[in-house]
N, C-alpha and C positions, 0 to 999 in steps of 0.2 A: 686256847687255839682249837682244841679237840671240837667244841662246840660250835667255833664257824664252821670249821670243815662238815660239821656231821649238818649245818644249815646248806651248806653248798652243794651236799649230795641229795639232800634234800630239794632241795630248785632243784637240781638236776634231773632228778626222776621225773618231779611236775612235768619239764620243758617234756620228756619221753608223751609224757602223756599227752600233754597238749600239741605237741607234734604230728599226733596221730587222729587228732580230732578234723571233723570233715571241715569245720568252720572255719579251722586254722588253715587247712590248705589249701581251700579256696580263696584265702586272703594270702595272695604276693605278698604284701607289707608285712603284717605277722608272722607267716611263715620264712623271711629272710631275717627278719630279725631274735625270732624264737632258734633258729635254725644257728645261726651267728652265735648268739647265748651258749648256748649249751658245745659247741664247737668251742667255746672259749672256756668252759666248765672241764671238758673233758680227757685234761690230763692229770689236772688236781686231785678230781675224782677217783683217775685210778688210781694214782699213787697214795690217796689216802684206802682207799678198798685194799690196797697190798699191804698198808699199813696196820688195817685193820686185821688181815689174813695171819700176819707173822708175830701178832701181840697174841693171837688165839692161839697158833702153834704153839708159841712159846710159854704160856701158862698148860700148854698138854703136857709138853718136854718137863717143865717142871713139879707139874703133879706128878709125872713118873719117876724122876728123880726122890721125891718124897715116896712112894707108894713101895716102889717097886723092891725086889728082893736078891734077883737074880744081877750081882755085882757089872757081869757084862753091860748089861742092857741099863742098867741104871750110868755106868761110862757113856754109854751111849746117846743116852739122855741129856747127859752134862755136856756132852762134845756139838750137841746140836743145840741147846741152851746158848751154846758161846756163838756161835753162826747166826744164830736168831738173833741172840743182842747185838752185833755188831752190825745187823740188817736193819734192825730195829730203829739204831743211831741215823745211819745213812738215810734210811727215808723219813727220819724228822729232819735233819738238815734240809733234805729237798724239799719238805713240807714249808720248812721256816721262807725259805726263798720263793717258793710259789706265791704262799701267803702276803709278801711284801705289795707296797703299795706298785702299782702296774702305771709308769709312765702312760697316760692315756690315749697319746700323739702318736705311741710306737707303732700300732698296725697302719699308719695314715703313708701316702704317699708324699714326696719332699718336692718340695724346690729348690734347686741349687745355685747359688750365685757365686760365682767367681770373679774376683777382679786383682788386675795386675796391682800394686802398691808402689812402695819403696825400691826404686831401682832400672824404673826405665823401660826400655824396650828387652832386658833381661824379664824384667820383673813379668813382663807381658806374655813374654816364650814361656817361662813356670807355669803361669795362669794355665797355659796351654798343656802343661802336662799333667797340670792337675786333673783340667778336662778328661784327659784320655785314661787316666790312671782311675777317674771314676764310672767310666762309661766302661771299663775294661769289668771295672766292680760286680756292676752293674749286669752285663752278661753274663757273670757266672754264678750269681744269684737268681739267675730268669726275669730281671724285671728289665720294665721298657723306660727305654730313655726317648723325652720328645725336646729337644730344642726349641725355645721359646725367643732368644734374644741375643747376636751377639755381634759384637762391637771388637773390630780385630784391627790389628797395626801394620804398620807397613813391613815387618820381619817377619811375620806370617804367628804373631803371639796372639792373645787375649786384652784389648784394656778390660774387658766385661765381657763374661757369658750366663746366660741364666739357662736353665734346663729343668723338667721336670722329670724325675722319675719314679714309673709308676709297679708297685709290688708289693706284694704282703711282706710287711714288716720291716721295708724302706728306711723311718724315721727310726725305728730301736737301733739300726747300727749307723748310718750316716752323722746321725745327730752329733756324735760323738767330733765330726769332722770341722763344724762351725770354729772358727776363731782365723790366726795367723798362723800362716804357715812360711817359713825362711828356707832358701836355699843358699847354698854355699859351692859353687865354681868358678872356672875359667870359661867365661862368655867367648864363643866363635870369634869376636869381634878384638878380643884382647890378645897382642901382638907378643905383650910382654909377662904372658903367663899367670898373672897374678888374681890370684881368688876375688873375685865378686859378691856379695855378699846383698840376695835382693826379699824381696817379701811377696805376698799374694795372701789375699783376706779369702776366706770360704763364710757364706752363711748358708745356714742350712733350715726352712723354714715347713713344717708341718703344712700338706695341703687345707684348707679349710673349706669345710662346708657352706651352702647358703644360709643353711640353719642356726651355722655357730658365731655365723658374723652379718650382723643387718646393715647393708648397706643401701641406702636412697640413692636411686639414679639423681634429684635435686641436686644430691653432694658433689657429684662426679662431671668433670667436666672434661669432653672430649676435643681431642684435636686431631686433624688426620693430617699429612704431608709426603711426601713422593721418602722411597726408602734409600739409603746411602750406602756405599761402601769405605771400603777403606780410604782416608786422605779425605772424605765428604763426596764423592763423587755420584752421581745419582746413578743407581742402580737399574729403575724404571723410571716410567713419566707419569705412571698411575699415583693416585693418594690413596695406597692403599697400608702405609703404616697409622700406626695410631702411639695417639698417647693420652692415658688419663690422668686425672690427677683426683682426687680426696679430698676437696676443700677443709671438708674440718679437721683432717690430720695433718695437710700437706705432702702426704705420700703420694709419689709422681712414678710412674708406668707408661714404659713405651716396649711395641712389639713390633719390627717389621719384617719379621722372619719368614712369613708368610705372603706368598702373592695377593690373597682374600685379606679383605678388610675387615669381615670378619670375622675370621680364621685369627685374626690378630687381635681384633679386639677381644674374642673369647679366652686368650692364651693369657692377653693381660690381664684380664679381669681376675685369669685366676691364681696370679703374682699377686694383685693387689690385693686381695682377699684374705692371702697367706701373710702378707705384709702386717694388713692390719689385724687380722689375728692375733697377730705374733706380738704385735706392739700391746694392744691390749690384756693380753695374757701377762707382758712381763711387767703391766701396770698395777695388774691385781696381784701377781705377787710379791709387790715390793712395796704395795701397802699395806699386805699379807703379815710380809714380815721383815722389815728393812737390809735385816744381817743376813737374811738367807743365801745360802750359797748352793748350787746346782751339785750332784755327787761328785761330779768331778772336773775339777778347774773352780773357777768362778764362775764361769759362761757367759763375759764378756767377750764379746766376737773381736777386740782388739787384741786379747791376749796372745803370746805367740807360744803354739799349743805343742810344733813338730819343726824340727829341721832335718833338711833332706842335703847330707855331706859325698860330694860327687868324686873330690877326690880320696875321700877314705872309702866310700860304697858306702853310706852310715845313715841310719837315719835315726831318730833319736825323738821319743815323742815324751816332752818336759813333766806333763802331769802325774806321767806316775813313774819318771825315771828310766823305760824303756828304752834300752837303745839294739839294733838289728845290725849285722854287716851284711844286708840282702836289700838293697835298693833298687837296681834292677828290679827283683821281682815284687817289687811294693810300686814302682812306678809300671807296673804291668796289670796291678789291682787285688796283688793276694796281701789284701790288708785285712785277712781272719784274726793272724796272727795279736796284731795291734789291737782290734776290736773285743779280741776273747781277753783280755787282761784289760783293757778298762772296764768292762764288763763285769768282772769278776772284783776289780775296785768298786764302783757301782755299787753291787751287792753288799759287798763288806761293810761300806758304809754307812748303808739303808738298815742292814743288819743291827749296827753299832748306836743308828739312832734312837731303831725299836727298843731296845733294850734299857735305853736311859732314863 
């Protein structure tokens, strides 16, 4: 381990240097992506430099322990010996977890699809609160949310919403959100009190670049058509929604969120991108390695991941046994809480596999 880190601080000086070069900063492209590197270098780095700082200390403290004569001072030695080792541990542990393999998706911007499930024009309201509860999220991390797609009921729910949102390090905690989600209450509409019991699917897809996914305009075939509201009812008389489709995957994208037809066509595109990304990522890792399993869950987006219990306050996320009496404020978006312990699973795990 000692030897990557002393490779990582190594690139890192270079990037200093080549930072500084005229050639590099008259090249935009170089200079964002040298600039990006070493930004991505630069907490490792220090924490290995303290690392390095406190194993020097600590062979001082103990040559004087050895050396020294004056009983005081040689206590004293010993007493900062034990503070140094116990520093010592602490930033190899955070060394161990820096060092782990870095989800690659995590600084990327997401897409989020929501769709009502099992349960009707309940199931649709959920969807809906899902929406809010990540858009709440979503503010209090600074990132932007842009509405791409949605398809609403006559109760004022979700059958389908898609949204993008955009922010450094988006995909490391929303990812977590992809699978089923179940809620458990008494629906407005229910006279006789009795608990409901509905579902709502989240998928949660890495933005994709043009670079990471080649797609031929040949493949894609366009449709344009005036946009709906709720019930089918037409919206405008323009054609200005769209729908693509993927010929060789089958994957179908429609946006009419937007008045511009282009405005919607761009929005899709950049669904579809993420779509098939996404598809082909989980193709290569499951030729990878068949039994593979994600850190945490399976990461089958059917799996039912959380339930959200209205008449206890409860909400209860299955993966790793978590259960909150703060629903209110989970359905308001302070899901730190939840993120920082799968997270912390996460690790353990990746920890667990290094080691075998």
């Amino acid at each position: 381990m000692l030897e990557r880190l002393q490779s990582i601080e190594d690139r890192y000086e270079k990037l200093n240097q080549q930072l500084m070069d005229p050639e590099v900063i008259n090249d935009a492209k170089k200079l964002r992506e040298y600039s990006k590197e070493q930004a991505d270098l630069q907490d490792i780095v220090q924490t290995y430099r303290d690392y390095k700082e406190v194993i020097e200390e600590y062979d001082g403290a103990k040559a004087m322990v050895a050396d020294e004569t004056d009983p005081d001072m040689k206590e004293m030695a010993r007493t900062e010996m034990e503070e140094l080792g116990d520093r010592q541990q602490e930033l190899e542990e955070q060394l161990k977890k820096m060092m782990m393999p870095k989800d690659p998706n995590d600084d990327k911007n997401v897409i989020v699809e929501i769709r009502g499930a099992a349960g009707g024009d309940e199931a649709a309201l959920f969807a809906g609160d899902l929406y809010k509860m990540y858009t709440h999220y979503a503010e209090t991390n600074g990132w932007k949310v842009d509405v791409i797609e949605t398809s609403e009921n006559e109760v004022g729910g979700f059958k389908e919403v898609i949204f993008m949102v955009n922010g450094q390090g988006a995909y490391s905690k929303l990812k977590f959100e992809s699978g089923a989600h179940r809620v458990q209450r008494v629906p407005e509409t229910e006279s006789g009190g009795r608990i409901h019991t509905s579902t709502a699917t989240v998928v949660v897809l890495p933005e994709a670049e043009e670079v990471e996914v080649d797609i031929q305009d040949k493949d894609i075939r366009v449709d344009t058509f005036a946009s709906s509201g709720p019930g089918g009812q037409s919206v405008n008389t323009t054609m200005s929604a769209v729908r693509l489709t993927h010929e060789p995957t089958g994957i179908v994208v429609s946006c009419q969120d937007e008045k511009s037809q282009i405005k919607n066509k761009e929005k899709a595109m950049k669904v579809l991108r993420a779509r098939i990304y996404d598809k082909y990522q989980k193709e290569a890792e499951q030729e990878y390695d068949e039994h593979r399993k994600s850190a945490v869950g399976s990461g089958d987006r059917s799996e039912r991941i959380r339930t959200y219990n209205f008449p206890q306050s409860r909400v209860t996320d299955h993966r790793i046994g978590l259960t909150l009496h703060k629903l209110d404020q989970i359905l308001e978006g302070k899901l730190e809480e939840i993120h920082e312990a799968l997270i912390v699973e996460e690790q353990a795990k990746l920890m667990e596999e290094a080691e075998q």
